[in-house]
C-alpha positions in Angstrom: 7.1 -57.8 -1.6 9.9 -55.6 -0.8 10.3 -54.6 -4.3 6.8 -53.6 -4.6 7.2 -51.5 -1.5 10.6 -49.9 -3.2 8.8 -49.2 -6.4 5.8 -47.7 -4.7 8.0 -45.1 -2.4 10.1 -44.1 -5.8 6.8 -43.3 -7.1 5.5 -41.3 -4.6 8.4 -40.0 -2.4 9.4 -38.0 -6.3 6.7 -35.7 -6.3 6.6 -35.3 -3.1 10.5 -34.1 -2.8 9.7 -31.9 -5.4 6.6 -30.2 -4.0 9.0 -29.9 -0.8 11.7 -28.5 -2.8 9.6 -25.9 -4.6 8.0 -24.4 -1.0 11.4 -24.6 0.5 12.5 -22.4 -2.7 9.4 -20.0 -2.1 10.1 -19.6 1.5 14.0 -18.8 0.7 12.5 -16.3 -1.6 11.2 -14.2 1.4 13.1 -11.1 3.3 12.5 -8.7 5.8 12.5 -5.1 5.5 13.0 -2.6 8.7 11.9 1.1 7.8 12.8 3.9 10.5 11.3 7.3 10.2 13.4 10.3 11.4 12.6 14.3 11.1 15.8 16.3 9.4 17.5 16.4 12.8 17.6 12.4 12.9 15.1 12.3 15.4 12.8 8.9 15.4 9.7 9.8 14.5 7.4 7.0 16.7 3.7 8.2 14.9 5.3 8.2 11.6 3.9 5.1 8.9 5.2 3.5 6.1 4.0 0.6 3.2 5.6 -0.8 0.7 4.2 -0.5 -2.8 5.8 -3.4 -6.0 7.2 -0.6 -8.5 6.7 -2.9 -11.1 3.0 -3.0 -11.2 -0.3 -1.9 -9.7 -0.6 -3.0 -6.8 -2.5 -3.0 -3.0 0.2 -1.3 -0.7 1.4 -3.6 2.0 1.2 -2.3 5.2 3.9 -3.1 7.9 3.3 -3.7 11.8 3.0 -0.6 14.5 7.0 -0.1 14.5 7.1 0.0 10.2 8.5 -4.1 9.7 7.8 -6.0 6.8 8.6 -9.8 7.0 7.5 -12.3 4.1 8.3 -9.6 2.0 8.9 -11.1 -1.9 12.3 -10.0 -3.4 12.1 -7.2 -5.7 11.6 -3.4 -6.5 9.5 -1.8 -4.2 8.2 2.3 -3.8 8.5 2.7 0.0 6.0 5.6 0.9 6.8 7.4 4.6 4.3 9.6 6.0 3.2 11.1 9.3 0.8 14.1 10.7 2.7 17.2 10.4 5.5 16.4 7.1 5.5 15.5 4.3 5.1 12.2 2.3 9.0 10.8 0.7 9.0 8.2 -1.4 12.1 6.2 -2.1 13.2 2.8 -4.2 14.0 -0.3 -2.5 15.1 -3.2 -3.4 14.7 -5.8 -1.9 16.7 -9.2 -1.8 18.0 -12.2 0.4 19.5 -10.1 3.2 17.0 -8.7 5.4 16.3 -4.4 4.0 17.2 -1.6 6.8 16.3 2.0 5.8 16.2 5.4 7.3 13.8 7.7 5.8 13.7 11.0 6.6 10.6 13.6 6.3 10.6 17.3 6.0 8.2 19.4 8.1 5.8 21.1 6.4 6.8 24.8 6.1 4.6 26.3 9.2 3.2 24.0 11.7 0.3 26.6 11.2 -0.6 26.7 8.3 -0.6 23.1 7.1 -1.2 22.4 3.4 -5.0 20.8 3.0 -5.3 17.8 1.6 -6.2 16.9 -1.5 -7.3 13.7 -3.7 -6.8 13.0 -7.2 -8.1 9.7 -8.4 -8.7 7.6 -11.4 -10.3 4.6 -11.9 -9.1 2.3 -14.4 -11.7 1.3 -16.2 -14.6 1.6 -19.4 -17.1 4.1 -17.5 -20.3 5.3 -18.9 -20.2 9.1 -17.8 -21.8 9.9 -14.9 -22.5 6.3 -13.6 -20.1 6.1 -10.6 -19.8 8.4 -7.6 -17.1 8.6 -5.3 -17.8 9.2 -2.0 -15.0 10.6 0.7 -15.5 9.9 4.6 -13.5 10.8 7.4 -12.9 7.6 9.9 -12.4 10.2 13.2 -13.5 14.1 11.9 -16.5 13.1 10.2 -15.9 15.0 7.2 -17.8 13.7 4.1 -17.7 14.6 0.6 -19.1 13.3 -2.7 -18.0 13.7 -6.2 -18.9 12.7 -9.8 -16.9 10.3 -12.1 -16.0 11.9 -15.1 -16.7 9.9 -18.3 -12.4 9.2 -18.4 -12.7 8.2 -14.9 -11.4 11.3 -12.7 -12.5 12.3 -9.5 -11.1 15.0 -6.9 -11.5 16.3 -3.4 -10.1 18.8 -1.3 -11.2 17.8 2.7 -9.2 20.5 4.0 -9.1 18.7 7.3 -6.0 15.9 7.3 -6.7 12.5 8.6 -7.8 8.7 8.2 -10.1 8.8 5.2 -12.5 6.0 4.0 -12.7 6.3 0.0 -16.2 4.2 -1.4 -17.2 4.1 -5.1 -21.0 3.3 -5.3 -22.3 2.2 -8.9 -26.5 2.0 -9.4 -26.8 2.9 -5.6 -24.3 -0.4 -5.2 -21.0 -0.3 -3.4 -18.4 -1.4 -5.8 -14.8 -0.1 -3.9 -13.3 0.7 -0.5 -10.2 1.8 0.7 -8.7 3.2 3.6 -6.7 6.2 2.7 -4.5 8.2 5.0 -4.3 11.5 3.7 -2.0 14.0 5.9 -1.2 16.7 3.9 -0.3 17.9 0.2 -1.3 16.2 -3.0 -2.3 12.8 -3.2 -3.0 10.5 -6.2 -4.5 7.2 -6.3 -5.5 4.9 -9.0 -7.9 2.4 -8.7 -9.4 -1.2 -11.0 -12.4 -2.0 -9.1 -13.2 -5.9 -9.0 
């Protein structure tokens, strides 16, 4: 009896220990990452945001909490994209390993606080289109701006809201909604990609 017992726990108890093993391994393949936003006086910027995007491929941004941390963060390269109201968007590398990440970004003001550049979108959307069967509609979450534009047969689309802000992005095909995304545009030139579902 006892040998049947010992023979049914080596059976089992392997696969198990492996399974165990292989999550532990997944977990230990996990970091933090701590992103701090400063003007060019190395002032902490409190509004400012920041996501990480994987350099190596196309990818949905990760967005961080309200004070810009990352945890569960996969090691690898990463784009780290810093924004807020007022300067300008910097982009830096990151890489990102078994010690937990700390970096300072800092932003440039835009030249006048008066004459703020207006935003624009350039998109694509990465995919076979027949011409002029999608539309891309722009709406403003809080100014109510809202803007529509063709698809061109390669996919393009543009808009100009000259009014920075939280901006909700929807691509309708045959009157059906086929994308949204939330996009924070606050200034400048801004280009997005997209590979609906």
């Amino acid at each position: 009896m006892t040998t049947a017992r010992l023979l049914c726990f080596c059976l089992f108890s392997g696969p198990l220990l492996q399974a165990q093993n292989a999550a532990e391994k997944d977990i230990q393949n996990l970091s933090a990452v701590h992103i701090e936003c400063v003007d060019t006086q190395g002032r902490r910027l409190h509004f400012a945001k920041a996501r990480l995007r994987g350099a190596e491929h196309e990818q949905r941004p990760i967005e961080g909490d309200g004070n810009n941390d990352f945890r569960g963060i996969p090691y690898g390269d990463y784009i780290v994209e810093a924004a807020a109201p007022g300067f300008n968007l910097e982009k830096r590398r990151l890489s990102v390993s078994a010690q937990d990440t700390w970096l300072t970004v800092s932003l440039a003001p835009w030249a006048q606080e008066g004459d703020l550049p207006s935003p624009v979108l350039a998109g694509r959307i990465l995919t076979h289109l027949e011409p002029g069967s999608i539309w891309a509609k722009l709406i403003g979450v809080y100014n109510g701006v809202t803007l529509e534009s063709g698809v061109t047969g390669e996919g393009f689309f543009h808009f100009e809201p000259r009014v920075p802000g939280v901006y909700v992005l929807l691509l309708i095909r045959a009157g059906q909604l086929i994308e949204m995304r939330k996009i924070d545009l606050l200034g400048g030139y801004q280009r997005v990609e997209i590979r609906p579902q």
